[in-house]
C-alpha positions as a Markdown table, in Angstrom:
| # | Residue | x | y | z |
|---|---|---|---|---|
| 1 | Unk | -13.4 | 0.3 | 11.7 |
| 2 | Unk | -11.8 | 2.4 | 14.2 |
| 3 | Unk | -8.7 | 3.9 | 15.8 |
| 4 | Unk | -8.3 | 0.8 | 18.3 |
| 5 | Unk | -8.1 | -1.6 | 15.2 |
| 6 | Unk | -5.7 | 0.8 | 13.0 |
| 7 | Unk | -3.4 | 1.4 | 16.3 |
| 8 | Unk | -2.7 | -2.3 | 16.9 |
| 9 | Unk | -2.6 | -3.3 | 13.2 |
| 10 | Unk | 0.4 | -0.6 | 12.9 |
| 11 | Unk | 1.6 | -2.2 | 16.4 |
| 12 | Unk | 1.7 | -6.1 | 14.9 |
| 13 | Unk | 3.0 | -4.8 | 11.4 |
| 14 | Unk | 6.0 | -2.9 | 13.0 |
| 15 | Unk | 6.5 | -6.3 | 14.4 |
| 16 | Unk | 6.7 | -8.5 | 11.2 |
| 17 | Unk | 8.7 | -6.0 | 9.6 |
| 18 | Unk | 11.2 | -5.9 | 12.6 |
| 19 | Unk | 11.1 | -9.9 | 12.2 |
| 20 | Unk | 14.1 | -11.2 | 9.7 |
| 21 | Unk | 12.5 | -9.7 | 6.9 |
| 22 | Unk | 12.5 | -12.5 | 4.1 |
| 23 | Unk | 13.5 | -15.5 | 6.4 |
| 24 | Unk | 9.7 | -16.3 | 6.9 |
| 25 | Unk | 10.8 | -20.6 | 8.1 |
| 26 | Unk | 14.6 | -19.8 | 9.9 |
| 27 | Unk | 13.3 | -21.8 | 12.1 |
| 28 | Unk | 13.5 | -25.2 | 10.7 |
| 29 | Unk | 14.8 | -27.1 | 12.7 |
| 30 | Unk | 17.9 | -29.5 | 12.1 |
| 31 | Unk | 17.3 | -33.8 | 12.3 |
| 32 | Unk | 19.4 | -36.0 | 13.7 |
| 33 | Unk | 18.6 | -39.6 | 13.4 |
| 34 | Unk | 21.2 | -42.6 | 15.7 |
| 35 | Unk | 19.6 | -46.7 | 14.2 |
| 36 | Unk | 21.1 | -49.5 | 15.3 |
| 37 | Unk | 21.5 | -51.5 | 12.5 |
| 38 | Unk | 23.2 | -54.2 | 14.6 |
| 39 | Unk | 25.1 | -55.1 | 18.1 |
| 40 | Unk | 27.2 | -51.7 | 18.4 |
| 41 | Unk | 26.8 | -50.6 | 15.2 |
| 42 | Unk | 24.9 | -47.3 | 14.3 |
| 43 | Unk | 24.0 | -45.8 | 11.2 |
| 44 | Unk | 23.6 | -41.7 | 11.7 |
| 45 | Unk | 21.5 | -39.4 | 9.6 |
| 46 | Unk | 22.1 | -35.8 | 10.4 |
| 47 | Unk | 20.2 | -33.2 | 8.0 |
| 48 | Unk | 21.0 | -29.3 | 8.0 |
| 49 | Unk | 18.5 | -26.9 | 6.7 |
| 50 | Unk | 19.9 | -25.0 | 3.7 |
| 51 | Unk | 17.7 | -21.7 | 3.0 |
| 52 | Unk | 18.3 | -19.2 | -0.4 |
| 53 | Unk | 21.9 | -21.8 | -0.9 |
| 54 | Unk | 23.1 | -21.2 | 2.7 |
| 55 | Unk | 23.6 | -23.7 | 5.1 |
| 56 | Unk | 22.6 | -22.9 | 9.0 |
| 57 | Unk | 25.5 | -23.1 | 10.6 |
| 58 | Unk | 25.0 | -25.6 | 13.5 |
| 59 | Unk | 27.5 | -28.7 | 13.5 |
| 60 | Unk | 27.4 | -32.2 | 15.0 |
| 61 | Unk | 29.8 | -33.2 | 17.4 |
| 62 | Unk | 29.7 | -37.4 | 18.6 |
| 63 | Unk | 30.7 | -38.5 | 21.3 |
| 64 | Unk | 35.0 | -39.6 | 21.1 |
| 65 | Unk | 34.6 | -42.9 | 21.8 |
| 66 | Unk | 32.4 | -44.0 | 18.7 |
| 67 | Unk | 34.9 | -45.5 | 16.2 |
| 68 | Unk | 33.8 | -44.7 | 12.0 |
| 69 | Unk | 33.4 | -47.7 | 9.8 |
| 70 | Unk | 32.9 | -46.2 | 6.4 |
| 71 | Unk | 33.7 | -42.7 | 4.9 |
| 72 | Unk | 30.5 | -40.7 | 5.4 |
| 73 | Unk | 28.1 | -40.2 | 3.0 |
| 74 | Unk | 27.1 | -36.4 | 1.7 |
| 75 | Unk | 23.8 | -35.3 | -0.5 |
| 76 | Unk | 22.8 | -32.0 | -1.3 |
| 77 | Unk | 18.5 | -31.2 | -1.8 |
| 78 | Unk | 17.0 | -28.5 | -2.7 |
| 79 | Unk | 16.0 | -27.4 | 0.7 |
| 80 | Unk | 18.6 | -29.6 | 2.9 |
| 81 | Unk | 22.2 | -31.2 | 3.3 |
| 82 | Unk | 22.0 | -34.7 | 4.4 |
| 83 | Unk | 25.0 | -36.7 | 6.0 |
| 84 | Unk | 25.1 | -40.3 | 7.0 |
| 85 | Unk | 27.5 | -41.8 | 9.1 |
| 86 | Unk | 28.1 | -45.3 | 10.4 |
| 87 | Unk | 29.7 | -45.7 | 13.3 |
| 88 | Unk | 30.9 | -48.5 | 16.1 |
| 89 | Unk | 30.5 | -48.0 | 19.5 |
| 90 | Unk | 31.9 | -49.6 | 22.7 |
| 91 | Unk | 30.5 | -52.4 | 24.7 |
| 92 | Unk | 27.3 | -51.0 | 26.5 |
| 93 | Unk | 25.9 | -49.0 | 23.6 |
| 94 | Unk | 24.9 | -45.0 | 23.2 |
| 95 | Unk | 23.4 | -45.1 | 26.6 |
| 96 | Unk | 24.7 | -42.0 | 28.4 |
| 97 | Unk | 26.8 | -40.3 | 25.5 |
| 98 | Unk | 27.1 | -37.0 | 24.9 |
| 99 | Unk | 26.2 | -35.5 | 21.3 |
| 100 | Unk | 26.7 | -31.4 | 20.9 |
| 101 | Unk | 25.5 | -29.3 | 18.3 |
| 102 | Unk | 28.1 | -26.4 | 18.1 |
| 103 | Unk | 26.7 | -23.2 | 16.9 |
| 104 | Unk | 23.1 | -24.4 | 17.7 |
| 105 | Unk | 23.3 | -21.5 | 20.4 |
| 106 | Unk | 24.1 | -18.6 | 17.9 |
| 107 | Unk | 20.7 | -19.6 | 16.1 |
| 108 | Unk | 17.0 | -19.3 | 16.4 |
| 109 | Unk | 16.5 | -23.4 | 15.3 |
| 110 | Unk | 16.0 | -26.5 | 17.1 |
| 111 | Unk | 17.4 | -29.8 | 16.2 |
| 112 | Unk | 14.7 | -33.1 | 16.7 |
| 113 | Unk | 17.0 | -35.9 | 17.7 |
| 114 | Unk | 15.7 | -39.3 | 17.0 |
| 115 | Unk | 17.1 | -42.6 | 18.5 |
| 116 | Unk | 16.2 | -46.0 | 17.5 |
| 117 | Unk | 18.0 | -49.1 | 19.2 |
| 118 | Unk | 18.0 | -52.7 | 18.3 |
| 119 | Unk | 15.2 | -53.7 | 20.8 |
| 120 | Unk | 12.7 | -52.0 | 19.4 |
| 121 | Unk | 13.3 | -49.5 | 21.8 |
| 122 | Unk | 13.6 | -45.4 | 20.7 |
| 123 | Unk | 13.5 | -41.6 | 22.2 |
| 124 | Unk | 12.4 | -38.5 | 20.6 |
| 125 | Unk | 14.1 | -35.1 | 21.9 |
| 126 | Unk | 14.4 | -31.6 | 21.3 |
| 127 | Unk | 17.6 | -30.0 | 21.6 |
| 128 | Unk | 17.4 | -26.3 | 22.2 |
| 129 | Unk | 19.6 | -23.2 | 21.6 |
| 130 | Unk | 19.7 | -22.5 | 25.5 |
| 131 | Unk | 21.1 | -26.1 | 25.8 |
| 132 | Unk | 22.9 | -27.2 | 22.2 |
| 133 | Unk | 23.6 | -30.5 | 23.9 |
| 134 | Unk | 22.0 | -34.0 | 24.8 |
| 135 | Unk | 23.1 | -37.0 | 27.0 |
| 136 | Unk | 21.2 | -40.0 | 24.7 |
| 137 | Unk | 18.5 | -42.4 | 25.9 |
| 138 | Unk | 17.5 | -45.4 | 24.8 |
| 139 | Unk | 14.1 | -45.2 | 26.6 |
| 140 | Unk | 10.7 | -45.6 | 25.1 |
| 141 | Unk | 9.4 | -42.0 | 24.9 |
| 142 | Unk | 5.7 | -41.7 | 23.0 |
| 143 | Unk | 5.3 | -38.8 | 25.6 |
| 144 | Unk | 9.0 | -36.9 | 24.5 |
| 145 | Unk | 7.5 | -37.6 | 20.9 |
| 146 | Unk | 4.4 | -35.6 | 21.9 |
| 147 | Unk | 6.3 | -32.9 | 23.4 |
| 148 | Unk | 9.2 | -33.1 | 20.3 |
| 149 | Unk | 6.3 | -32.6 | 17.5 |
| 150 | Unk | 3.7 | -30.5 | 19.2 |
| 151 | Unk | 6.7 | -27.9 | 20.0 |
| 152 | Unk | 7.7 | -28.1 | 16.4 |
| 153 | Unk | 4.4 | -27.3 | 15.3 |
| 154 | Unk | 4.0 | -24.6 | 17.2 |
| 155 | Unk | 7.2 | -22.8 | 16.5 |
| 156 | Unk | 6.4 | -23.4 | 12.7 |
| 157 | Unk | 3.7 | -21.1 | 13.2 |
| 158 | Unk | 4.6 | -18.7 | 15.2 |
| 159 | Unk | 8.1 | -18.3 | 13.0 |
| 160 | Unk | 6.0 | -18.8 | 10.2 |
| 161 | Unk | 5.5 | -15.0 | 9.1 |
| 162 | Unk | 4.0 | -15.9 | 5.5 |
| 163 | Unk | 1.4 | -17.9 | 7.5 |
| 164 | Unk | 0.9 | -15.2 | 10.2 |
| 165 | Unk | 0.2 | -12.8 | 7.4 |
| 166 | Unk | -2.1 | -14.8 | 5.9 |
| 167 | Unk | -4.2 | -14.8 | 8.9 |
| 168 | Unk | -3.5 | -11.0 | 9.7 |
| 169 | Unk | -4.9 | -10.1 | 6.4 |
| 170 | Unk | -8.6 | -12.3 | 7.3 |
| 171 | Unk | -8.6 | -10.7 | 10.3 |
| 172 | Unk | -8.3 | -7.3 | 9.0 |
| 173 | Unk | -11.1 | -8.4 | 6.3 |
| 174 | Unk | -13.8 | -10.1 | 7.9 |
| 175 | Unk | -15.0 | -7.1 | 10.6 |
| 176 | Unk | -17.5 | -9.7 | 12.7 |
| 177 | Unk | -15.8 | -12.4 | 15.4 |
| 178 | Unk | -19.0 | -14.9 | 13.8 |
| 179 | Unk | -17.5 | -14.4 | 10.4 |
| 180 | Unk | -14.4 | -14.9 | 11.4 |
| 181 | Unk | -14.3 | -17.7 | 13.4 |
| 182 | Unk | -16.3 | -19.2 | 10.7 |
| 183 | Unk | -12.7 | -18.2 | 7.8 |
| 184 | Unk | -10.2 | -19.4 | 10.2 |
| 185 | Unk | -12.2 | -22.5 | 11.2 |
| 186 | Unk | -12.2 | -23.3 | 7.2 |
| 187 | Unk | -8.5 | -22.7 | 7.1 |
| 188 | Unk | -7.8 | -25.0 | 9.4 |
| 189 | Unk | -9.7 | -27.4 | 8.0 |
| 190 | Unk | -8.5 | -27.0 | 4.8 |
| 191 | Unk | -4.9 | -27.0 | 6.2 |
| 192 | Unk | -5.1 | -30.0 | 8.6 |
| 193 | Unk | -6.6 | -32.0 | 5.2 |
| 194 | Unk | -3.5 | -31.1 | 2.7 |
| 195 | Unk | -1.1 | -31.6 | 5.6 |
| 196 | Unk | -2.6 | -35.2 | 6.5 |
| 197 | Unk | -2.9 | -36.5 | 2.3 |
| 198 | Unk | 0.9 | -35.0 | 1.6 |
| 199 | Unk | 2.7 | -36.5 | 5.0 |
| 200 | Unk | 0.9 | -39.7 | 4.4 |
| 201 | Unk | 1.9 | -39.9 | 0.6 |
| 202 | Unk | -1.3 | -39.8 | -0.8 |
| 203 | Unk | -0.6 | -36.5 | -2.3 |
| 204 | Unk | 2.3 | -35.1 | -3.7 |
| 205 | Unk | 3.1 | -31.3 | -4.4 |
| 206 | Unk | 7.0 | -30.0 | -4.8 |
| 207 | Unk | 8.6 | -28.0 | -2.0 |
| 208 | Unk | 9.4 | -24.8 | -4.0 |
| 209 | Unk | 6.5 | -24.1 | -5.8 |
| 210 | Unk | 4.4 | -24.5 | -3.1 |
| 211 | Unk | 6.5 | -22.3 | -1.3 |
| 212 | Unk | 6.7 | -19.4 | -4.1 |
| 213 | Unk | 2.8 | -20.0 | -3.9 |
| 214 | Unk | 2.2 | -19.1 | -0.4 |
| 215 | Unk | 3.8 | -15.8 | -0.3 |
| 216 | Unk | 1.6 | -14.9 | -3.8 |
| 217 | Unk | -1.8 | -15.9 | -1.6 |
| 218 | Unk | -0.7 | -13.6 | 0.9 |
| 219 | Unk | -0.1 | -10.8 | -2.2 |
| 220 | Unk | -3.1 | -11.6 | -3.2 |
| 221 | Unk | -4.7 | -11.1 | 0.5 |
| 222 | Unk | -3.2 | -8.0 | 0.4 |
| 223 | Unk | -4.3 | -6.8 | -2.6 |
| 224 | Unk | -7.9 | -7.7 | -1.6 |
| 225 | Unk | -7.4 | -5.9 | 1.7 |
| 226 | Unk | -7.0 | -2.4 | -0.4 |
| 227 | Unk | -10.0 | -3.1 | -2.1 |
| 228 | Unk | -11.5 | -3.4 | 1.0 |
| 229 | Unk | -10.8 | -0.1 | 2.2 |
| 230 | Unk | -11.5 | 1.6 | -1.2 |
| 231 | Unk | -15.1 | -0.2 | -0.5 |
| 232 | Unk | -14.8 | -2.0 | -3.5 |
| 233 | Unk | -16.2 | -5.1 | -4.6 |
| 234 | Unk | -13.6 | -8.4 | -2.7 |
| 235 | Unk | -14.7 | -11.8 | -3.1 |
| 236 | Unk | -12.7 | -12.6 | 0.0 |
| 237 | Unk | -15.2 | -10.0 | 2.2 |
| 238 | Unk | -18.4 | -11.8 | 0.5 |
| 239 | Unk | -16.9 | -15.3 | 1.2 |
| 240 | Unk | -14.3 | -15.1 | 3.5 |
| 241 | Unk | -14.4 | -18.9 | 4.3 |
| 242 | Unk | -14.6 | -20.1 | 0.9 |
| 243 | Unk | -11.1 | -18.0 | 0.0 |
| 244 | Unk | -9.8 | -19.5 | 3.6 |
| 245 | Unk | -10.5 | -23.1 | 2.5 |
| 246 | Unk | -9.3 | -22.7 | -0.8 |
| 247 | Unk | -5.7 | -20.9 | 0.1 |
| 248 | Unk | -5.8 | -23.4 | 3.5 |
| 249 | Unk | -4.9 | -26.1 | 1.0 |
| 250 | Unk | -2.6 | -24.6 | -0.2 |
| 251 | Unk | -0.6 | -23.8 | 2.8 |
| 252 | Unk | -0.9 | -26.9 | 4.4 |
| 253 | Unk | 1.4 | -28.5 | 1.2 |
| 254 | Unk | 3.6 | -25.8 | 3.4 |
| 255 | Unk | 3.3 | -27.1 | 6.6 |
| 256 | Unk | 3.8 | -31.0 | 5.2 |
| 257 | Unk | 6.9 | -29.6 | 3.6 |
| 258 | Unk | 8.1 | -28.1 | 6.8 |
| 259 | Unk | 7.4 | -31.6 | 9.1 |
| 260 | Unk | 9.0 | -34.0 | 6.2 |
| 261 | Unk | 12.3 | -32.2 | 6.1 |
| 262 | Unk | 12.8 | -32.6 | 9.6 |
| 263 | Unk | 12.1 | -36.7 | 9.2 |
| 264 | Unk | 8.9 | -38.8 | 10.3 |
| 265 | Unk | 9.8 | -41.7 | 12.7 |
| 266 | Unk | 8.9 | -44.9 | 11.3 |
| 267 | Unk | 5.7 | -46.5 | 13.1 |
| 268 | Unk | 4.8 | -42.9 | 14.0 |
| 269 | Unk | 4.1 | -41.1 | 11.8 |
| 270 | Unk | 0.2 | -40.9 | 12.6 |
| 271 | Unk | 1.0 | -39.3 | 16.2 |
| 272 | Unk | 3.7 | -37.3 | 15.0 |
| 273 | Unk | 1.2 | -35.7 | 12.5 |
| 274 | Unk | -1.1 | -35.1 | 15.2 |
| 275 | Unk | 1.3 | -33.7 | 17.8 |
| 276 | Unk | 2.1 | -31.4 | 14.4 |
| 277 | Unk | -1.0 | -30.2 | 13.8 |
| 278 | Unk | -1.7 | -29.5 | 17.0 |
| 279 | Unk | 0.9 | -27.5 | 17.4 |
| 280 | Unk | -0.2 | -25.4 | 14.5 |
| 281 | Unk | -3.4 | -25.1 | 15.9 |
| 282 | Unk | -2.3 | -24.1 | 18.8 |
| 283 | Unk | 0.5 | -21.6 | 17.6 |
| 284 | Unk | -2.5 | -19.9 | 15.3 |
| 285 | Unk | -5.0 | -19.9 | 18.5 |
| 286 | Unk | -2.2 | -18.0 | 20.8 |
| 287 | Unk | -1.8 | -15.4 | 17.3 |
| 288 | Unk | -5.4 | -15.1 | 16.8 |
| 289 | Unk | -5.7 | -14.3 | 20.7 |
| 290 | Unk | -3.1 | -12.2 | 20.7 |
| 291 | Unk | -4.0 | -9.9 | 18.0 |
| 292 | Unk | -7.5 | -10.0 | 19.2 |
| 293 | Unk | -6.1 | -8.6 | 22.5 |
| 294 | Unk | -4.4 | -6.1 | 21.2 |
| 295 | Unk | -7.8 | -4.8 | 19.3 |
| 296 | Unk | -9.2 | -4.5 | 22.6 |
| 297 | Unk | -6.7 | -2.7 | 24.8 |
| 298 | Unk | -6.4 | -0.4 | 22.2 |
| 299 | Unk | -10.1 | 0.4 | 22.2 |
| 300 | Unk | -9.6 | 2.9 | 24.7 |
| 301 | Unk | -8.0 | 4.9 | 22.5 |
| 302 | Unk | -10.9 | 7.6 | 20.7 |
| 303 | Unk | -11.2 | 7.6 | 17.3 |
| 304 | Unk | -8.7 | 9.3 | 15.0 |
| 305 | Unk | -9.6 | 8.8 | 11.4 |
| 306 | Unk | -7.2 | 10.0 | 9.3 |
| 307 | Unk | -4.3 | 7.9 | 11.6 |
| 308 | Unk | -7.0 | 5.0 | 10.8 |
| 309 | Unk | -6.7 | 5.3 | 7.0 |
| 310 | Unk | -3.2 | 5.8 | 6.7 |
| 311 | Unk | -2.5 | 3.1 | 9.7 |
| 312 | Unk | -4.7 | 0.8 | 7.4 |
| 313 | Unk | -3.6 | 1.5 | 4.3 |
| 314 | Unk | 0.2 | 1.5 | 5.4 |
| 315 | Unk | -0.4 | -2.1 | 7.1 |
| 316 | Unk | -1.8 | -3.2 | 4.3 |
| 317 | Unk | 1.0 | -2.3 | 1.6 |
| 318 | Unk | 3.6 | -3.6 | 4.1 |
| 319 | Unk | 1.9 | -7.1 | 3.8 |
| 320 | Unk | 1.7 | -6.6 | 0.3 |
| 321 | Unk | 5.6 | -5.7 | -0.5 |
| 322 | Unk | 6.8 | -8.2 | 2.3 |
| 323 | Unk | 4.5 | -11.4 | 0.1 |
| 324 | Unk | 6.1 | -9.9 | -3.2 |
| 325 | Unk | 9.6 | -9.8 | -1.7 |
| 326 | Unk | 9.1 | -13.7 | -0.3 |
| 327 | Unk | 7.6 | -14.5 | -3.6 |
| 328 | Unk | 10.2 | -13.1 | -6.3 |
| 329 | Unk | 13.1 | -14.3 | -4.1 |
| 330 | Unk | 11.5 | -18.1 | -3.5 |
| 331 | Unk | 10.9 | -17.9 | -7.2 |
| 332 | Unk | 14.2 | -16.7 | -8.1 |
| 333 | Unk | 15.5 | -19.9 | -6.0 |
| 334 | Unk | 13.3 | -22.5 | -7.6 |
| 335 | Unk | 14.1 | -21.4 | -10.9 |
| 336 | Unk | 17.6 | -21.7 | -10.3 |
């Protein structure tokens, strides 16, 4: 391995580390849901994200007009607080109103707004931080769906750090680009089938535990990593695919957890799981790339062992302390 690979591994690990350091899904986004249960009346689910007992702190603002009916309705989960509201509103419906998300522009999140009316009729939307507001439709929007999911996906990944890791460490492993497309092509396999059999109920694995999980598969990628460079024996550097499938599984329980909280729409949930994965795929594709690129520009650097070891070795016990941190502190939250 040379300098070019231990310069831009230091480069991408400075990065993670830089990254909020334990907060590997802040970017969950919020769900707001607006049925119609009947002529002018609504019913309004709005979930917050609650990470390590902390809420984010993005509130819900409707439009002044709209008229409560009964007292509002509060539940606490494990990884959530969930609202519901039912509300009147004037003659000519939602059409037009304004809903704001106050705070929503001090945060990293999105919130996925879903709209059902009485027709039949619904709208999927993504409300950003640059723009913590949104004028509601009634309009038929498979396309807006699409866009809502297959952004979501994507930003899962990429704020995903325990997943990015993950991936990190294979790279580092598996030295040839056959091998290696061959281990991520088994992740994502292995992902995309977990994700599929737990969104569609088939399968069933609790939030936290999978959680806790993850960040011990990316200890455990770590640790394998060192015995790489020590030119030990690693099971993961004689069969780099079959330790990809097996830990994909694993994370895609991860990924289900992170599309669930944020609510399926009913009658779509096929097409938002494929606008999901997608989006994963995607997000991992632009990361892959990316680090890929960064191999290759600095291959004009010349060789400097001794920066290589330490760069390596350094990287590598950074991923390691960063998986034990996420996994003592997800533990330390399940268990309580």
């Amino acid at each position: 391995m040379s300098a070019r690979r231990a310069i831009a591994v230091a480069l991408l690990c400075a990065l993670a580390l830089a990254a909020p350091l334990a907060r590997a899904h802040d970017a969950r986004p919020a769900y707001l849901q607006i049925t119609e249960t009947s002529r002018g009346l609504y019913t309004v689910l709005w979930r917050i994200p609650v990470l390590s007992g902390m809420r984010l702190p993005v509130g819900l603002r409707m439009p002044d007009e709209l008229r409560e009916v009964r007292e509002p309705a509060l539940q606490q989960l494990s990884d959530s607080l969930v609202e519901r509201r039912f509300v009147e509103a004037p003659a000519g419906g939602l059409a037009g109103a304004r809903v704001e998300f106050p705070g929503l522009e001090a945060t990293i999140t999105d919130v996925l707004v879903r709209v059902e009316s009485l027709d039949g009729s619904r709208s999927t939307e993504l409300v950003r931080p640059q723009r913590p507001f949104l004028e509601l439709s009634t309009r038929s929007g498979t396309l807006a769906l699409l866009g809502a999911y297959l952004r979501h996906g994507i930003e899962h990944i990429l704020f995903g750090f325990d997943h990015l890791l993950f991936v990190l460490a294979l790279i580092l492993i598996v030295p040839r680009r056959r091998v290696l497309v061959a281990t991520v092509t088994a992740f994502t396999l292995a992902h995309s089938i977990t994700l599929a059999l737990a969104v569609l109920g088939v399968v069933r694995a609790p939030g936290p535990p999978v959680e806790a999980a993850i960040a011990l598969s990316v200890l455990l990628l770590a640790a394998e990593l060192v015995r790489v460079q020590g030119g030990q024996a690693s099971l993961t550097a004689r069969w780099p695919w079959l330790v990809a499938f097996a830990f994909g599984l694993l994370h895609g329980f991860g990924f289900a957890g992170a599309l669930t909280s944020v609510g399926l729409p009913p009658g779509d949930v096929p097409l938002a799981l494929f606008a999901f994965n997608v989006g994963v795929e995607l997000g991992q594709l632009a990361f892959i790339a990316a680090v890929l690129a960064l191999l290759a520009l600095a291959g004009r650097f010349a060789r400097a062992p001794t920066v290589e070891r330490v760069a390596l070795r350094g990287t590598s016990y950074a991923i390691g302390i960063l998986a034990a941190f996420w996994f003592f502190e997800r533990l330390a939250s399940f268990r309580s």
